[in-house]
Gaussian input, Z-matrix of N, CA and C with variables (Angstrom, degrees):
# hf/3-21g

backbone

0 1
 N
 C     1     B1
 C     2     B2     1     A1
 N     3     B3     2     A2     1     D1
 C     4     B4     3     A3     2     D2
 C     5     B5     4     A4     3     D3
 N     6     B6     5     A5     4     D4
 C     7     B7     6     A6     5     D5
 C     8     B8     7     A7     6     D6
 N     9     B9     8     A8     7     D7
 C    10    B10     9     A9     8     D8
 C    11    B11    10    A10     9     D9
 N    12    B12    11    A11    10    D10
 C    13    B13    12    A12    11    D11
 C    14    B14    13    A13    12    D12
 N    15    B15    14    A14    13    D13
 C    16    B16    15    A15    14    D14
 C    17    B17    16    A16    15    D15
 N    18    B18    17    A17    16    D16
 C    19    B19    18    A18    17    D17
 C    20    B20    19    A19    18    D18
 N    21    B21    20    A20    19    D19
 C    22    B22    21    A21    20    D20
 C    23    B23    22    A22    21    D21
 N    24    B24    23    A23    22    D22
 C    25    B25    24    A24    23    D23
 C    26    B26    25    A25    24    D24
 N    27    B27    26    A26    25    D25
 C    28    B28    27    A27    26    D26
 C    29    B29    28    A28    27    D27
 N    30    B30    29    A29    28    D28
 C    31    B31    30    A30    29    D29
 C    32    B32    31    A31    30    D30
 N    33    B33    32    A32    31    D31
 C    34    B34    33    A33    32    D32
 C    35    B35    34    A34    33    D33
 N    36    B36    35    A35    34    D34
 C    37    B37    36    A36    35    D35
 C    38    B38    37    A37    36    D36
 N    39    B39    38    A38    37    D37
 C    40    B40    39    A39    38    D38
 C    41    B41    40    A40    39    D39
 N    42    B42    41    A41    40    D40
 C    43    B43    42    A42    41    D41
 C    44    B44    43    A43    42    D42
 N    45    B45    44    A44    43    D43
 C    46    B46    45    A45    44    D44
 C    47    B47    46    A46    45    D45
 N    48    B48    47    A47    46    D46
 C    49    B49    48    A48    47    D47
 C    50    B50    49    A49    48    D48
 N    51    B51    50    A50    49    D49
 C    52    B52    51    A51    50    D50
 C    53    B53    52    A52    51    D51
 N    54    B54    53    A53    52    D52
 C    55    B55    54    A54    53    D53
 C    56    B56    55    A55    54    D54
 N    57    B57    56    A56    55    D55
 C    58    B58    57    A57    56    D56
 C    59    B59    58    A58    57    D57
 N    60    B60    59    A59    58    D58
 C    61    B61    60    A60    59    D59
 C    62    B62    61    A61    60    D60
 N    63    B63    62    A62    61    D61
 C    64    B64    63    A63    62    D62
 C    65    B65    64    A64    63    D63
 N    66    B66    65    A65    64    D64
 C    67    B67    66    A66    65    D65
 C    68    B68    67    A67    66    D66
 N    69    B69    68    A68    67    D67
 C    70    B70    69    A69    68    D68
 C    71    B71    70    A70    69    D69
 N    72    B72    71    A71    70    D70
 C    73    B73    72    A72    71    D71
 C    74    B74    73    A73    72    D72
 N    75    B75    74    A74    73    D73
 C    76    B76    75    A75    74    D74
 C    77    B77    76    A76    75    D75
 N    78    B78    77    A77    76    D76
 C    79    B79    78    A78    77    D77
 C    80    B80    79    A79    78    D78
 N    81    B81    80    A80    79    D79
 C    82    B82    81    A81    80    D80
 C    83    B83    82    A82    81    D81
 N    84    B84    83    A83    82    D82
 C    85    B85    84    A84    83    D83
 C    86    B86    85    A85    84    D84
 N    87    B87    86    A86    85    D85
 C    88    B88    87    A87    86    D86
 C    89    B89    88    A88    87    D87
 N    90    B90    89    A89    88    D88
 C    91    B91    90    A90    89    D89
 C    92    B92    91    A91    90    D90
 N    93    B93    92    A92    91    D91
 C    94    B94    93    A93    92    D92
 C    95    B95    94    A94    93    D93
 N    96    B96    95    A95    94    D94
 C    97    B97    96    A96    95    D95
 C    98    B98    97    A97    96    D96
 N    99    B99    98    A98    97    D97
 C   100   B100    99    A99    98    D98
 C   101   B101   100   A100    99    D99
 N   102   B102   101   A101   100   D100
 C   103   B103   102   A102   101   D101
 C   104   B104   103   A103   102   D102
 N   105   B105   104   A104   103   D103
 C   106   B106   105   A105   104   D104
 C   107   B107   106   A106   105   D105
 N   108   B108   107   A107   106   D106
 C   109   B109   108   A108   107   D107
 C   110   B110   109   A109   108   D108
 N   111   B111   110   A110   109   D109
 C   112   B112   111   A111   110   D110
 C   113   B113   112   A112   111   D111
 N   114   B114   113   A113   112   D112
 C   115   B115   114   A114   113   D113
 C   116   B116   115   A115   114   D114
 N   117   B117   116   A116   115   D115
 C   118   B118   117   A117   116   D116
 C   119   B119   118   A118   117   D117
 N   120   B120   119   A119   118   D118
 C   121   B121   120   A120   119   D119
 C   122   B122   121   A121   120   D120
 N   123   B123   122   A122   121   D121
 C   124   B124   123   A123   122   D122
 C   125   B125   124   A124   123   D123
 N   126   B126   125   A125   124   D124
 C   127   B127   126   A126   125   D125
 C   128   B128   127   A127   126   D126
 N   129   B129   128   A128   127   D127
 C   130   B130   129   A129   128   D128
 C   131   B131   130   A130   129   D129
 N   132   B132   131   A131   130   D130
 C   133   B133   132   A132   131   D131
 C   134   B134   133   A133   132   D132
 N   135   B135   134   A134   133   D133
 C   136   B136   135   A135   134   D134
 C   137   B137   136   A136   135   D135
 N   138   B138   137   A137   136   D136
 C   139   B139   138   A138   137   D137
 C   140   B140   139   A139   138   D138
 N   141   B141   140   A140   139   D139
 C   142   B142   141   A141   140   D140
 C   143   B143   142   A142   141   D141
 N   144   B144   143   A143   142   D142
 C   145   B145   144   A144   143   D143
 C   146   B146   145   A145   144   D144
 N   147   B147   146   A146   145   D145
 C   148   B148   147   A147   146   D146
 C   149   B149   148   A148   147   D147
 N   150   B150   149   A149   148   D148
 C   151   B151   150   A150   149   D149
 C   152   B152   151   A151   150   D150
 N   153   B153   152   A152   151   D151
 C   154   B154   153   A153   152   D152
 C   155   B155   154   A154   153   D153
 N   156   B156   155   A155   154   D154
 C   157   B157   156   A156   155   D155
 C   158   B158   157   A157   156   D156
 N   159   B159   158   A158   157   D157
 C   160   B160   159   A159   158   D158
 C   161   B161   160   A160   159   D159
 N   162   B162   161   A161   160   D160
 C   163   B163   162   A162   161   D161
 C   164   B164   163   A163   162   D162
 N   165   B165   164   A164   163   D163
 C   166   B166   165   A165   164   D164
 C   167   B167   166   A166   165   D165
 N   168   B168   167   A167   166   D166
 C   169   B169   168   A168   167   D167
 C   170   B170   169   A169   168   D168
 N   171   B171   170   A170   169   D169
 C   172   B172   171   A171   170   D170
 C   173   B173   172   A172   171   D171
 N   174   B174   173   A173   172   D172
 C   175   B175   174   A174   173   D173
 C   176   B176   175   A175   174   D174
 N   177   B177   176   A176   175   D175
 C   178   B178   177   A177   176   D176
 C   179   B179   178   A178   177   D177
 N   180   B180   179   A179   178   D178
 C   181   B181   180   A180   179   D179
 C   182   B182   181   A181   180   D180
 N   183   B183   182   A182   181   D181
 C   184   B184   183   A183   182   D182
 C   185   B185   184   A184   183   D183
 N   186   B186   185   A185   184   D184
 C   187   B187   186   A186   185   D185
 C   188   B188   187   A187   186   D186
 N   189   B189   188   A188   187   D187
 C   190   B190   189   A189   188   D188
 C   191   B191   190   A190   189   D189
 N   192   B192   191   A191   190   D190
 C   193   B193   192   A192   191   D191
 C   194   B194   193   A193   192   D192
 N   195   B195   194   A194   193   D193
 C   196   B196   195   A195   194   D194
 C   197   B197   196   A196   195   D195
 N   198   B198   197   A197   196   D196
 C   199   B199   198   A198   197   D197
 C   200   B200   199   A199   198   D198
 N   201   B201   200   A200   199   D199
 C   202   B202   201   A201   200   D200
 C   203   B203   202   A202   201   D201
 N   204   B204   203   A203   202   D202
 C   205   B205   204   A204   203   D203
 C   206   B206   205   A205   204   D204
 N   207   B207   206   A206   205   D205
 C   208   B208   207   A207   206   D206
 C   209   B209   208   A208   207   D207
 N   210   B210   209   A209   208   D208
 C   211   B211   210   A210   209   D209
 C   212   B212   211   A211   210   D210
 N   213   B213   212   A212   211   D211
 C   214   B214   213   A213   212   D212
 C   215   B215   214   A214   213   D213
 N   216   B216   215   A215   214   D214
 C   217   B217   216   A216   215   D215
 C   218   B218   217   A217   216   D216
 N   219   B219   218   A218   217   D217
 C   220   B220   219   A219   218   D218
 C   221   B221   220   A220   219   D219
 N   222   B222   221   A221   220   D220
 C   223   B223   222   A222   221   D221
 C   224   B224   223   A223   222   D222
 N   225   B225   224   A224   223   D223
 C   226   B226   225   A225   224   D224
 C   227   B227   226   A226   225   D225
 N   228   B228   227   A227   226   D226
 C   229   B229   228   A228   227   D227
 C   230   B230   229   A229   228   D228
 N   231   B231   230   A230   229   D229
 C   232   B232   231   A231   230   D230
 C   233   B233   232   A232   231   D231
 N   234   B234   233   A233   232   D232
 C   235   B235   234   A234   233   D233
 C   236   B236   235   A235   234   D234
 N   237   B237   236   A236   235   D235
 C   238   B238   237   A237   236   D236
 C   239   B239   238   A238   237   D237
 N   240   B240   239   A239   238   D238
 C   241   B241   240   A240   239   D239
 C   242   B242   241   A241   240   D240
 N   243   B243   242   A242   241   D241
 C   244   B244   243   A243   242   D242
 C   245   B245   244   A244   243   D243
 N   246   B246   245   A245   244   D244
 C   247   B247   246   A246   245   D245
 C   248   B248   247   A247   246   D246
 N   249   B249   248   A248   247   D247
 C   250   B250   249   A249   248   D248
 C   251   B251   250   A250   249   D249

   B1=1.4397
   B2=1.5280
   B3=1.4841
   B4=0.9909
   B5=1.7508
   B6=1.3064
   B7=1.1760
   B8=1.4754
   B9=1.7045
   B10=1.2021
   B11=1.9108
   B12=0.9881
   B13=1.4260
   B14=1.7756
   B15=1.5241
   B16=1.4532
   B17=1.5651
   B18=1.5895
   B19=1.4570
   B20=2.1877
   B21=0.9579
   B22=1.9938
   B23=1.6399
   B24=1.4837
   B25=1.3153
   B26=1.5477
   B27=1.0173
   B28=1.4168
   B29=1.3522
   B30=1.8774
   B31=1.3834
   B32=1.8045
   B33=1.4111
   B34=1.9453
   B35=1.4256
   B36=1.3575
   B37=2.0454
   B38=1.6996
   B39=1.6576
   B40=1.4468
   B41=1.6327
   B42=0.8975
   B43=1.8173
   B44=1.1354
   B45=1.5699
   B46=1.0203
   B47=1.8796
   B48=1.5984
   B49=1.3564
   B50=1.4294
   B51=1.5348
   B52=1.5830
   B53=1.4023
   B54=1.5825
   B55=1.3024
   B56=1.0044
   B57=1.8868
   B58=1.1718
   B59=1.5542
   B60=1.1733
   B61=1.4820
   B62=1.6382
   B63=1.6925
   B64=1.4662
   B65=1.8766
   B66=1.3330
   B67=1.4145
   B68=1.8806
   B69=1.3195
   B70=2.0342
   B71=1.6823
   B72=1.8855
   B73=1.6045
   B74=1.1690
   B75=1.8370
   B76=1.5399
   B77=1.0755
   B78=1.8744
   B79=1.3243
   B80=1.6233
   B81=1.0042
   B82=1.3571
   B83=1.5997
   B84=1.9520
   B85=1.0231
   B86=1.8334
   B87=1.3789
   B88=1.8110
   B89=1.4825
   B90=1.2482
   B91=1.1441
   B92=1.2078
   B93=1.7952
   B94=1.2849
   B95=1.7557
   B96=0.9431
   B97=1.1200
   B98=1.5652
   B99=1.8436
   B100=1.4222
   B101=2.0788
   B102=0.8969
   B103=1.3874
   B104=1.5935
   B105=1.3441
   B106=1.8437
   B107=1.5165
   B108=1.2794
   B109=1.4331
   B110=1.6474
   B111=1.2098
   B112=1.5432
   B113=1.6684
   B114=1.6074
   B115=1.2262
   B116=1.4069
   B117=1.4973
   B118=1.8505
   B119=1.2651
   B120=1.8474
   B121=1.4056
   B122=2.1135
   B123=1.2328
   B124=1.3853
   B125=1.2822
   B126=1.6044
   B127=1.1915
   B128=1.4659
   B129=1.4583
   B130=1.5839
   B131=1.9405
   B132=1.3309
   B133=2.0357
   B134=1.3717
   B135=0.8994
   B136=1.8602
   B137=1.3688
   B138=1.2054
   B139=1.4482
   B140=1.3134
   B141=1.5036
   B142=1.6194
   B143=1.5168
   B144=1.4656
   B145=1.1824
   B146=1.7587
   B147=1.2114
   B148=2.0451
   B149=1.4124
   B150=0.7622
   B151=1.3381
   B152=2.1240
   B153=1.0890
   B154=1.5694
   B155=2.1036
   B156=1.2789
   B157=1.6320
   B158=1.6845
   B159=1.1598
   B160=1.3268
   B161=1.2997
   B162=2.1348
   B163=1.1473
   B164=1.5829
   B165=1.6142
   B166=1.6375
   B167=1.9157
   B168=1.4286
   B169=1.2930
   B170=1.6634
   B171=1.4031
   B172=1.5972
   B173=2.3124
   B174=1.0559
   B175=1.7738
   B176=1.5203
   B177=1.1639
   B178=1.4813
   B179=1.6067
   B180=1.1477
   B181=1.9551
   B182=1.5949
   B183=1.2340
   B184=1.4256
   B185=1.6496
   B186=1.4210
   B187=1.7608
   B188=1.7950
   B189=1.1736
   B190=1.8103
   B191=1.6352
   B192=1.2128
   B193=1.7494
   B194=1.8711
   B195=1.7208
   B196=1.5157
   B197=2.1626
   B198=1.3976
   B199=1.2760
   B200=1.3372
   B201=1.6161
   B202=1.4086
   B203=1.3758
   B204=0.9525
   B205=1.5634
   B206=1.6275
   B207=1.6409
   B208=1.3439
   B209=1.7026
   B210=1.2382
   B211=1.1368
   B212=1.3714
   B213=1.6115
   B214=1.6113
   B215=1.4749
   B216=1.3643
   B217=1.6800
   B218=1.7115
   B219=0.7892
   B220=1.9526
   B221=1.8545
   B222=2.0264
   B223=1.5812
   B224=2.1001
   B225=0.9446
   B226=1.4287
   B227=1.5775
   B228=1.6924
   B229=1.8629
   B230=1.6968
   B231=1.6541
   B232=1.6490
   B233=1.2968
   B234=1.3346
   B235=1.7609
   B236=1.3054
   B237=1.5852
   B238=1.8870
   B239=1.3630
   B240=1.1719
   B241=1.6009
   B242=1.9219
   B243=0.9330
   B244=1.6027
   B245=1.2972
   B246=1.6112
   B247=1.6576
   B248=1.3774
   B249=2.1903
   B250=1.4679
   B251=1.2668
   A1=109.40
   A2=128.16
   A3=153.73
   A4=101.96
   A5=133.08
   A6=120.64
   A7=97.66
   A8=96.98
   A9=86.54
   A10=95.72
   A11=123.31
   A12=142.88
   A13=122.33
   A14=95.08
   A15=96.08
   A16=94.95
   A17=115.15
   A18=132.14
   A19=109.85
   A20=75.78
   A21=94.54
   A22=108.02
   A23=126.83
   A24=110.72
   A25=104.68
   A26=135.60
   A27=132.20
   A28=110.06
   A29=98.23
   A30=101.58
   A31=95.23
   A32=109.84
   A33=102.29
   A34=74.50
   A35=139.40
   A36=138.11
   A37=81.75
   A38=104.33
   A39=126.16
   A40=106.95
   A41=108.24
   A42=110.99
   A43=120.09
   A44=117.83
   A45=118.60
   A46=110.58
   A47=120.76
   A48=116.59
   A49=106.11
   A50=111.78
   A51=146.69
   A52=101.56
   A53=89.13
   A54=128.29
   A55=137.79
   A56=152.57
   A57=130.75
   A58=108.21
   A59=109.24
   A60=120.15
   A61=138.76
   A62=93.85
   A63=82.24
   A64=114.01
   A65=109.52
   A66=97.92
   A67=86.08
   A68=97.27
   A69=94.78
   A70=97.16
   A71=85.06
   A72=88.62
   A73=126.03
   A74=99.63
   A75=121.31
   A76=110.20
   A77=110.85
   A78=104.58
   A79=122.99
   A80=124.41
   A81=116.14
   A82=119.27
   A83=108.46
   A84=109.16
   A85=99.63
   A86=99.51
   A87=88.61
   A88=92.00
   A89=143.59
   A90=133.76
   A91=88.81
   A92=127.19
   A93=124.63
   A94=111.12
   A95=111.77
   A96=127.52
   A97=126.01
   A98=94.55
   A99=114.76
   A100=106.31
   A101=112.87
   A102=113.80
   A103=90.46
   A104=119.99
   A105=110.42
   A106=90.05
   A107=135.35
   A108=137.84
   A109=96.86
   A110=124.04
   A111=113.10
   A112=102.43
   A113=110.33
   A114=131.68
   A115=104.06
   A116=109.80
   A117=129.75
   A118=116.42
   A119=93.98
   A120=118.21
   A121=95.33
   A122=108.97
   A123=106.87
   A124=117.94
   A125=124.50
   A126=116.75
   A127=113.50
   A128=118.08
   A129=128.39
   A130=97.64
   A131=80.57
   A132=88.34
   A133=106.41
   A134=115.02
   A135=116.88
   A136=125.91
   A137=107.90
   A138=117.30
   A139=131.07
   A140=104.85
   A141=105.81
   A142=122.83
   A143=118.93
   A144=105.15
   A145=107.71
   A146=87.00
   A147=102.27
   A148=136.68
   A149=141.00
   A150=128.81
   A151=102.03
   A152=122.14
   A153=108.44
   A154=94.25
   A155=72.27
   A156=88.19
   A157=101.87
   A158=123.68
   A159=140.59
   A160=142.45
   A161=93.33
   A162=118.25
   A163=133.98
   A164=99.37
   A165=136.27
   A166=107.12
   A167=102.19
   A168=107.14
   A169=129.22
   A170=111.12
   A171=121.97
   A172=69.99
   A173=90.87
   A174=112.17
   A175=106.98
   A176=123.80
   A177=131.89
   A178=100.85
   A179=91.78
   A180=105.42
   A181=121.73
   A182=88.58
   A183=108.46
   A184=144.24
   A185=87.58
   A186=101.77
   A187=111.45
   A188=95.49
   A189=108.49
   A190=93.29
   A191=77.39
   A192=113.73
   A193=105.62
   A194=102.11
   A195=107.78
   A196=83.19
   A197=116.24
   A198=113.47
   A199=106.29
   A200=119.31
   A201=116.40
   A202=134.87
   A203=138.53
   A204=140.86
   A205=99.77
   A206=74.33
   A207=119.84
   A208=123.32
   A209=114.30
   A210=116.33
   A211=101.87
   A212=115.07
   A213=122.88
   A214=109.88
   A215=118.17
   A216=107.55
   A217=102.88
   A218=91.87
   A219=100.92
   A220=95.72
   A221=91.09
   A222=104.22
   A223=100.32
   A224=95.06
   A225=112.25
   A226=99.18
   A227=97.71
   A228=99.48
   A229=88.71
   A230=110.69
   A231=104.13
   A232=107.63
   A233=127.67
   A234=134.56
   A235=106.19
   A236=101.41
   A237=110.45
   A238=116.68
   A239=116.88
   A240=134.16
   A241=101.28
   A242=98.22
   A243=88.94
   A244=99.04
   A245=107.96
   A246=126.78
   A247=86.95
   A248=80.12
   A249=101.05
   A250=94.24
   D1=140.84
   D2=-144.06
   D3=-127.61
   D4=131.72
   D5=175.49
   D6=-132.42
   D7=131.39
   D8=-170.70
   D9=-125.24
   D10=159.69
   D11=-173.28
   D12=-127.67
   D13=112.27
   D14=-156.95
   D15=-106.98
   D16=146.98
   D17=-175.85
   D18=-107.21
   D19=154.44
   D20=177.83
   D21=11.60
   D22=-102.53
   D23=-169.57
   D24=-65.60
   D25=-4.63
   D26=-157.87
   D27=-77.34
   D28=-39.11
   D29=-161.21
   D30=-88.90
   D31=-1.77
   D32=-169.63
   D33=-83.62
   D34=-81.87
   D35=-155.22
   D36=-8.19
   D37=-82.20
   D38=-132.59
   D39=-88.10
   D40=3.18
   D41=-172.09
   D42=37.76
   D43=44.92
   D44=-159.05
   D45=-151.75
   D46=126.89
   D47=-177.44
   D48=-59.79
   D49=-75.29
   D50=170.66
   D51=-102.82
   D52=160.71
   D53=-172.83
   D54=-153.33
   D55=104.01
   D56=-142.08
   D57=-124.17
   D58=103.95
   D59=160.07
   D60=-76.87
   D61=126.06
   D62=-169.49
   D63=-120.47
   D64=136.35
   D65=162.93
   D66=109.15
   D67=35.41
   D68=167.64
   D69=-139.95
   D70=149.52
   D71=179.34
   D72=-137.14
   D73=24.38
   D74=162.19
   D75=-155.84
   D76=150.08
   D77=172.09
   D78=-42.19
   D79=-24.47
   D80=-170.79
   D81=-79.83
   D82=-22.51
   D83=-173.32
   D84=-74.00
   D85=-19.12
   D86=-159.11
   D87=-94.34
   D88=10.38
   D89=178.54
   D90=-87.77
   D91=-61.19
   D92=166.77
   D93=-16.29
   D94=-84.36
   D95=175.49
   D96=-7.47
   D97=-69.41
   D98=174.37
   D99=-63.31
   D100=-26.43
   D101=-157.79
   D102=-82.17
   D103=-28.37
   D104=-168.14
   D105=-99.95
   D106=1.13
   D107=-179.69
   D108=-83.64
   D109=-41.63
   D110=-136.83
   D111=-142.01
   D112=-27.50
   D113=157.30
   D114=94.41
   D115=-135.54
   D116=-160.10
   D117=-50.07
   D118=-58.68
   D119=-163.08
   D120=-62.10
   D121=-57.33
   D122=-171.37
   D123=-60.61
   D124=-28.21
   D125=176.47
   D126=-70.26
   D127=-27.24
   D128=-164.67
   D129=-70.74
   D130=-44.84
   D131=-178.46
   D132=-54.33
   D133=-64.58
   D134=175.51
   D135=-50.97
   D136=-73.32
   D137=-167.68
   D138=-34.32
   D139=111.80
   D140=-171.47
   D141=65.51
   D142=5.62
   D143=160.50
   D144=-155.23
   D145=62.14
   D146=170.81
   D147=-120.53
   D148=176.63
   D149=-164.97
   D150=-130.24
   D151=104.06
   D152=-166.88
   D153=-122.65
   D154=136.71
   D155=179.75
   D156=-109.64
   D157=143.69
   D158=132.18
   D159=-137.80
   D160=131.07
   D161=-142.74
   D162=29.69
   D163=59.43
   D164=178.53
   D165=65.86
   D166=27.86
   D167=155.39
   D168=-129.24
   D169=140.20
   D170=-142.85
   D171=-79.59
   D172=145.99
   D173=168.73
   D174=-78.76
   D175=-3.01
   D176=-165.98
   D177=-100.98
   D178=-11.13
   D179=175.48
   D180=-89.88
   D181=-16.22
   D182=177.99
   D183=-109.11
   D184=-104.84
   D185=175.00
   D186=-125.01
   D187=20.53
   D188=168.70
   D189=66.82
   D190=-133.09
   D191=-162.51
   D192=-57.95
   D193=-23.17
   D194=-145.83
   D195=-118.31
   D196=24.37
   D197=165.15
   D198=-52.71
   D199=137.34
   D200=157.40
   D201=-59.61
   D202=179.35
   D203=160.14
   D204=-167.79
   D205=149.19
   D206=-178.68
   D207=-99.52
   D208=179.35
   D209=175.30
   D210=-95.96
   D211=132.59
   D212=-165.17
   D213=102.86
   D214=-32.61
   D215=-150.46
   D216=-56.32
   D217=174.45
   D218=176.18
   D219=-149.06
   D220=110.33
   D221=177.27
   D222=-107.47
   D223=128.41
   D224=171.83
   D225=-95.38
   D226=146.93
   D227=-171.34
   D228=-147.96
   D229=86.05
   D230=157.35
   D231=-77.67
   D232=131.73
   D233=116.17
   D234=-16.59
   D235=134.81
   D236=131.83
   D237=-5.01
   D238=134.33
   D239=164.59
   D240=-93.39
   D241=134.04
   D242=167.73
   D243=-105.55
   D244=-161.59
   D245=166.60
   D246=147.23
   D247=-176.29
   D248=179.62
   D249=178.52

């Protein structure tokens, strides 16, 4: 199981703080995942411009999209910040 922790528009899509996914063994599978969970709107929020941590490390440090996970990990998924 996978715990995942959703930020600002993320959590209005899904009505949801956290979330626990089970049975993925890369970020990419659980994005999969999240995207047939929650659909259009959530994939549009993310895609290509998010910031994903696992277990308080950015995936951009690593193996991208194709980071492993484990059972336990805890992935945080901010959206874009806007402003002006």
């Amino acid at each position: 199981m996978v715990r995942v922790k959703l930020f600002a528009t993320l959590r209005d899509i899904t009505g949801k703080r956290e979330i626990e996914i089970h049975g993925v063994s890369t970020v990419a599978e659980l994005l999969e995942r999240l995207y047939a969970l929650y659909g259009d709107d959530f994939r549009r929020e993310i895609e290509g411009k998010n910031m994903i941590l696992v277990n308080g490390r950015n995936i951009l440090d690593g193996d991208g999209y194709e980071t492993k996970l484990s059972d336990g990990d805890e992935v945080a998924i901010f959206p874009p910040v806007g402003g002006g």
